[in-house]
N, C-alpha and C positions, 0 to 999 in steps of 0.2 A: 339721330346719329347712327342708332345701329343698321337702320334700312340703309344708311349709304356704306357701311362699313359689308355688309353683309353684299351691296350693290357693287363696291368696287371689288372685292373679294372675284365675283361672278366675273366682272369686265376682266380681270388682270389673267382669266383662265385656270383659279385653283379652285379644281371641284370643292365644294361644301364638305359630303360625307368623308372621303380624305383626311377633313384636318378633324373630324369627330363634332361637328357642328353643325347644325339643323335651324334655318333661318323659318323665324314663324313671327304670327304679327303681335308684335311690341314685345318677346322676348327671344332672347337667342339661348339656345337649350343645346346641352354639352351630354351626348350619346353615345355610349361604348359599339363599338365598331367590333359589329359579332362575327368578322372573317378575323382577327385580330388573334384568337386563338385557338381558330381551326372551328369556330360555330357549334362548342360546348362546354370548352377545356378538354385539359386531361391530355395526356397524345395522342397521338394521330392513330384509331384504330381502338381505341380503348377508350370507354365507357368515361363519360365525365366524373372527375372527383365531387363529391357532394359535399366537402370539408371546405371547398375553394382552393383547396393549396394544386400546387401542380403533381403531387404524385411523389414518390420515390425514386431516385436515378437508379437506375440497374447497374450502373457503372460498370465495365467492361465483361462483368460474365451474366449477362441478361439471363440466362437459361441454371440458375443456380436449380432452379427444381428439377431438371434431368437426368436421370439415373443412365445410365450405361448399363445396358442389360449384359456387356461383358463379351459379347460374341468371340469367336476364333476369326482369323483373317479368311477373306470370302476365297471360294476354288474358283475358277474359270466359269465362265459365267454356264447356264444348263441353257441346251439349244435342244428342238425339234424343229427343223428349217423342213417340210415334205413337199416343198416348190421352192423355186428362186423367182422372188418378189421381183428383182432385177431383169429377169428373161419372161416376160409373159404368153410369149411364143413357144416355150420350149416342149409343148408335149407334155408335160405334167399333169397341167391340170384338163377337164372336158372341154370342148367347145362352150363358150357360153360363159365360163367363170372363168374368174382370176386368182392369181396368188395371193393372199391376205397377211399381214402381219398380225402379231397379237405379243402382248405379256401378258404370261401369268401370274401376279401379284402372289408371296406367301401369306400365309396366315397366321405364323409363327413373329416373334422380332426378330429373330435371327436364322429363318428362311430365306433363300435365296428365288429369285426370280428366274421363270422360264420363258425363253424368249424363243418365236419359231414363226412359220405359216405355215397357211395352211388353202384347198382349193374351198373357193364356192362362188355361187352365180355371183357375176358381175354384176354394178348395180350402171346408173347414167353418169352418177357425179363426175365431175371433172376441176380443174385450178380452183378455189373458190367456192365453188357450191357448198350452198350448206348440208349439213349431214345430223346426222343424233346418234350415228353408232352403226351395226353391221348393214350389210346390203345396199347402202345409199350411194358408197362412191364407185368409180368404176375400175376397171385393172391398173395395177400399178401405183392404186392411188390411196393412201389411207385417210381415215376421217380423225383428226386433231382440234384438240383445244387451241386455237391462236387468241393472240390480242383483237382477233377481229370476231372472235365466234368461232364455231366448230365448224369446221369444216373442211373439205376434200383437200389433201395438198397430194402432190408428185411424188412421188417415193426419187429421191435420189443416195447415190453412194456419196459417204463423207471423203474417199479419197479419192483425188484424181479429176478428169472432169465428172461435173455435176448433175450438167445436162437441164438446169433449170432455165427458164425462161428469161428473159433479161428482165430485171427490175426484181428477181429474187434471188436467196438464197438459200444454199442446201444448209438446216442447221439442223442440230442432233434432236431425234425426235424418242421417245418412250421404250422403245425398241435397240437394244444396245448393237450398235456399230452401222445404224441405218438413219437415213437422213430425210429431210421433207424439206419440198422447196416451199419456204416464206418469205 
């Protein structure tokens, strides 16, 4: 009875592992379905509970252990712009390189970031290519983290036209008021 039970099961098209049931000869065996809780418990991202239980709900302020180090309201943001990342012709920088962006991360919690460019040899990169950091892409183009890998995108302006390629778009990239086409 159970090979025809487990046989019409198969004919009617409901998968076996689905309903947590594993057809074997002369017993049918009832198996926890280890995508059922993410394939360890616990949430998504965090370490299985070893107690079984699911954990503790955060309920709406997950981040009770954050302290506010209290900062003052931030000034205008600090620029050294020594080329326009925008104009790669302008005469700036030498033959040979391009204009770069960069930020410079604080090291303080409550430093502000310096954002600017700067000239040096262009590298081949272009749309896409992958990169690891300075000299790999080419003018115009910085090297970003995307959801596809790092790699070369477009410098584009957030306002106005964008100028990116069809099938992209200019979104805000590390560099404040400066955009990459993804």
């Amino acid at each position: 009875m159970r090979r025809c039970f487990s046989l019409l099961l198969v004919l009617l098209g409901v998968p076996l592992p689905w309903l947590g049931l594993a057809a074997g000869c002369g017993h049918t065996v009832i198996v926890d379905d280890p995508s059922a809780d993410g394939g360890g418990g616990g949430q998504a991202g965090a370490p299985p509970d070893p107690s079984g239980g699911g954990g503790v709900d955060a309920g709406t302020e997950p981040l009770d252990e954050y302290v506010d180090p209290g900062c003052p309201d931030a000034p205008p943001p600090i620029t050294d712009f020594l080329c326009d990342p925008y104009n790669q012709s302008s005469g700036l920088c030498a033959p040979g390189e391009g204009c770069f962006i960069f930020v410079q991360y604080p090291d303080e919690p409550c430093g502000q970031e310096i954002y600017g460019s700067f000239c040096a040899p262009a590298g081949p990169g272009r749309q896409g290519d992958p990169c690891s950091g300075g000299g790999e892409c080419g003018a115009g183009f910085a090297c970003v983290v995307t959801g596809s890998g790092t790699q070369c995108v477009e410098l584009c302006p957030l306002d106005g036209d964008d100028n990116c390629d069809p099938g992209f778009v200019c979104e805000p990239i590390d560099v404040e008021g400066i955009g990459g086409c993804l």
